[in-house]
N, C-alpha and C positions, 0 to 999 in steps of 0.2 A: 504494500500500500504506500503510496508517494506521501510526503508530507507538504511537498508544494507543487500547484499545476503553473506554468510558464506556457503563455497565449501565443502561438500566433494571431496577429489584426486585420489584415486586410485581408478580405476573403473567408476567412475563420470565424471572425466579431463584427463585420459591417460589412455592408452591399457598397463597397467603393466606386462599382460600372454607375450603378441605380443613382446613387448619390451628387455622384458628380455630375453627371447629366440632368440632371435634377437642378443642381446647382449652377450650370452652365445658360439657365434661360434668360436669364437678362441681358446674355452677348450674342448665345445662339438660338433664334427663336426655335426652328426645326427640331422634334424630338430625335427623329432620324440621327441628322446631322450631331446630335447634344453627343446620342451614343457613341457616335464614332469617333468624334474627338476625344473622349476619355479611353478609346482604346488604344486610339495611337499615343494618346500621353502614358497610358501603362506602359506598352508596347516597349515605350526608353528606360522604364524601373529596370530591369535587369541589367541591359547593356550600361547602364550608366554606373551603377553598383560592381560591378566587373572593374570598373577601372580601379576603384579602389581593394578590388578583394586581391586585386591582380600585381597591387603597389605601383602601377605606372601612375597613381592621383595620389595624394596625403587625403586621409581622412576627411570628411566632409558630411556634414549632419542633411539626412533627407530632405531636408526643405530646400537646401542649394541644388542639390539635383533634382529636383521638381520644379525648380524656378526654370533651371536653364532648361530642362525637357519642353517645359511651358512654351517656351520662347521659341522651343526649334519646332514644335507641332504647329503653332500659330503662321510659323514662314512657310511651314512648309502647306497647309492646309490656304495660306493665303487669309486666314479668320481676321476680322475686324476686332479686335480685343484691343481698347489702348493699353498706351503703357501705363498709363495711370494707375489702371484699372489690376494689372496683370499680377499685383500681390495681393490685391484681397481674388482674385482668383487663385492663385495658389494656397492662398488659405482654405479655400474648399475641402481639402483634406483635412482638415482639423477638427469638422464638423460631418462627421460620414456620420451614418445614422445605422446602428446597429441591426441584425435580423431581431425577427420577432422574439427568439427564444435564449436571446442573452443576459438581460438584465434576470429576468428571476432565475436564471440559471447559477448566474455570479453569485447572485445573491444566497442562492444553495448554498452552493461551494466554497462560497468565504466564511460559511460556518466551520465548516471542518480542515480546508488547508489553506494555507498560506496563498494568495494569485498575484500574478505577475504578468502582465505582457509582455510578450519578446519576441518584437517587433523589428522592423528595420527601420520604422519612424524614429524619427528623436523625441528629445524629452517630451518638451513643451507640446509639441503635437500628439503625442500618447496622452498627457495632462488632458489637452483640449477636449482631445477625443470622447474620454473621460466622464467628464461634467458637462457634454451636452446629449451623452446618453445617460445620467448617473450612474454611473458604476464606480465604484470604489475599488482601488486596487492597493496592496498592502506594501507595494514597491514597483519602478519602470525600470526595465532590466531592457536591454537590447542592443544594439549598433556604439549607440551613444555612449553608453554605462560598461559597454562592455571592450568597445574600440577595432568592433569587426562587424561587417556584414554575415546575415547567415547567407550561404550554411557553411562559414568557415567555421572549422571543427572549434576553436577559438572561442566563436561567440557563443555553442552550447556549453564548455568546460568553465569558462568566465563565472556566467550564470550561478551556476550550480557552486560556485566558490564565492560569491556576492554575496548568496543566499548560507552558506555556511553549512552544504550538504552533499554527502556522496551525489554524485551522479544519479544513481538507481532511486533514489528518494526525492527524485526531479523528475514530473512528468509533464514533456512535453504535447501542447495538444495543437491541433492544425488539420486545415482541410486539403492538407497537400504535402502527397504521398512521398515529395522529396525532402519538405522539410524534414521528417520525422526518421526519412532513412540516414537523415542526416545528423542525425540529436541521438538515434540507437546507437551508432555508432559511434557516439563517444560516451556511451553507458544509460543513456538517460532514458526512461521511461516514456512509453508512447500512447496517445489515444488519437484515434482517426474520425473524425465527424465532418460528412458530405456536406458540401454547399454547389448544387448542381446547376446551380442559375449565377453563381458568380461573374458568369463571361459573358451571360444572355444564354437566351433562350437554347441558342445550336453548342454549347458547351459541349466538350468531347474527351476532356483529365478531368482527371481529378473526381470521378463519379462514381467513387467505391474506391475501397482499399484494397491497396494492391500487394500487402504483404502482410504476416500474422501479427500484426500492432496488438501492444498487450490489450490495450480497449476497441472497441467498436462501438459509436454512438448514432445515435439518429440527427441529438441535437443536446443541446448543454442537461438539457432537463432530463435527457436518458443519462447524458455520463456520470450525473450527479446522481440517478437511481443506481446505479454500475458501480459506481464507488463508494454506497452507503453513503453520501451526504443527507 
């Protein structure tokens, strides 16, 4: 039994695609067009995070890499977005609006273990995230806190030494089957719970688990029956 669960966020704890598109109506009217620009701005979360996992960048907190991502979807897309305007649009992530079955699931679970995001967001933006869903978290562990992107082996073993616990007594949980292959292997405990509309509708990973993860959940509210919370 883990004595603390450690989140993945985007995709895991809030509908980021839904959100941000969501949040894109005041520049993009088109619902169509809202979606597709938050896919292409995903689209640069990885490749930009690479630079640093890869050491050809120094360090650099999620929100400069969503700034400049920002900036290159907008040239590249041609979008009207001033510049004015282009940091409280990159604040959009700050304010992702959780699935239906997080908060009272958190709220389980922070009865019985210790939670923590561990995220690739930095602080302030994990904080925000936070207090516009209420959720309470008993510490922000990730990128920031930790001084690596996942899934550098790094940022799981960090973790787990912030927190002041073996590896195995760290369960990491996440709707993506790389994160977790990723956190087993350097000891840490896993649970898998699907978010099959993460991508939109035509989604195609990430729709089941794809190895014997010690948990399998539906949604926070089964993992928390799963774990006697």
């Amino acid at each position: 039994m883990p004595k603390a669960l450690i989140f993945d966020v985007f995709g895991t704890l809030v509908d980021w695609r839904g959100s941000i598109a969501r949040g894109l109506a005041p520049w993009v009217p088109d619902a169509d067009a809202r979606s597709a620009f938050a896919d292409l701005w995903r689209a640069r979360y990885q490749p930009s995070m690479e630079e640093v996992r890869s050491g050809r960048r120094p360090f650099v907190p999620l929100d400069t890499l969503h700034r400049e991502n920002l900036d290159a979807v907008i040239d590249d897309t041609g979008s009207t977005i001033p510049e004015g305007d282009r940091e409280t649009v990159n604040l959009l992530w700050h304010q992702l609006d959780g699935w239906p079955d997080v908060a009272g699931g958190l709220a389980r679970l922070g009865r019985t273990f210790i939670l923590c995001p561990h995220s690739n967001g930095n602080v302030r933006l994990m904080l925000d995230m936070a207090r516009h869903n209420g959720w309470r978290w008993d510490a922000i562990l990730g990128a920031e806190t930790t001084g690596h992107y996942k899934p550098r082996p790094e940022s799981y073993t960090r973790a787990a030494e912030i927190l002041m616990l073996p590896p195995g007594e760290v369960m990491m949980v996440a709707a993506h089957n790389g994160d977790l292959a990723a956190a087993r292997a350097c000891g840490l405990a896993t649970a898998f719970i699907p978010r099959p509309t993460e991508h939109g509708a035509g989604q195609t990973i990430d729709l089941e688990a794809e190895a014997d993860w010690d948990v399998v959940a539906r949604d926070l509210d089964d993992l928390a029956d799963k774990l006697g919370a």
